[in-house]
DRENDO-1510 file (C-alpha; in Angstrom, 1 decimal, always signed):
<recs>
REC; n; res; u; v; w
REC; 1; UNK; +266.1; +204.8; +8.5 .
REC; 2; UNK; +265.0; +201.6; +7.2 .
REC; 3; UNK; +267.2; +199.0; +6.6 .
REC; 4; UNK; +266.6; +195.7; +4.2 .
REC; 5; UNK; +269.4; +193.1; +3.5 .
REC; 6; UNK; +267.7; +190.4; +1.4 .
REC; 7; UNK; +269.5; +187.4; -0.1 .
REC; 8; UNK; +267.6; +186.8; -3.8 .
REC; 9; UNK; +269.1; +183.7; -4.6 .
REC; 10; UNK; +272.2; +181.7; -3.5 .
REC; 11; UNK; +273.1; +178.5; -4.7 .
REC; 12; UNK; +275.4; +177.0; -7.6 .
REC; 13; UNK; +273.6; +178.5; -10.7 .
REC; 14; UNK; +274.2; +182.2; -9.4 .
REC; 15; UNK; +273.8; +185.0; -6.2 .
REC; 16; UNK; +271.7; +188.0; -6.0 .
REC; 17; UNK; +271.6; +190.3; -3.2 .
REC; 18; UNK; +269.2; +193.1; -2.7 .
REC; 19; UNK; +270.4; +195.8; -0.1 .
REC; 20; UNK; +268.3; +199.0; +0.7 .
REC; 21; UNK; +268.7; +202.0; +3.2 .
REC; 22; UNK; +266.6; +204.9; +2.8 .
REC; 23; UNK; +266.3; +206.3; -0.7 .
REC; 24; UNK; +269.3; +204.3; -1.9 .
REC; 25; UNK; +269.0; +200.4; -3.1 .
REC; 26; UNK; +271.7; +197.8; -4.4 .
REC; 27; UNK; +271.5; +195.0; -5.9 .
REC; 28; UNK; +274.8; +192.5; -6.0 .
REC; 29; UNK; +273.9; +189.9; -8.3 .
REC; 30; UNK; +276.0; +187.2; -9.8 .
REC; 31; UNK; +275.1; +184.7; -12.7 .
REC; 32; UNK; +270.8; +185.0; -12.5 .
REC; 33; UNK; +269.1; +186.0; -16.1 .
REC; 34; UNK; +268.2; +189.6; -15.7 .
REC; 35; UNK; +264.3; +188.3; -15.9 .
REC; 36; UNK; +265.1; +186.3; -13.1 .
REC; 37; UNK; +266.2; +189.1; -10.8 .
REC; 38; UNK; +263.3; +191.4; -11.8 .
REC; 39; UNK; +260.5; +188.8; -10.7 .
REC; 40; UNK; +263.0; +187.9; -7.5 .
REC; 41; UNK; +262.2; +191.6; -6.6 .
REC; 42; UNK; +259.0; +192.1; -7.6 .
REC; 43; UNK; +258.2; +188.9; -4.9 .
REC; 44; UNK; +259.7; +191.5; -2.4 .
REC; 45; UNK; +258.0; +194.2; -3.0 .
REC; 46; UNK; +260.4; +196.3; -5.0 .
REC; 47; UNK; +260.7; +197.5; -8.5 .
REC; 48; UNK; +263.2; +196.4; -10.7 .
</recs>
């Protein structure tokens, strides 16, 4: 199983964390604009 830890942002103005194993993903995100997460994952490779 595949295993991705990937920090999205981190600094003053807010956190995002994207975390995936297998079929199952998580995002931990604190403070970013929704639109800001979703093109923070796109640049990774992943859907929103």
């Amino acid at each position: 199983m595949q295993f991705t830890f990937c920090p999205l942002y981190s600094g003053s103005s807010g956190n995002a964390l994207f975390v995936g194993a297998g079929d199952t993903r998580l995002l931990i995100d604190a403070g970013m604009s929704g639109k800001a997460v979703a093109d923070a994952l796109t640049s990774i490779g992943v859907l929103p």
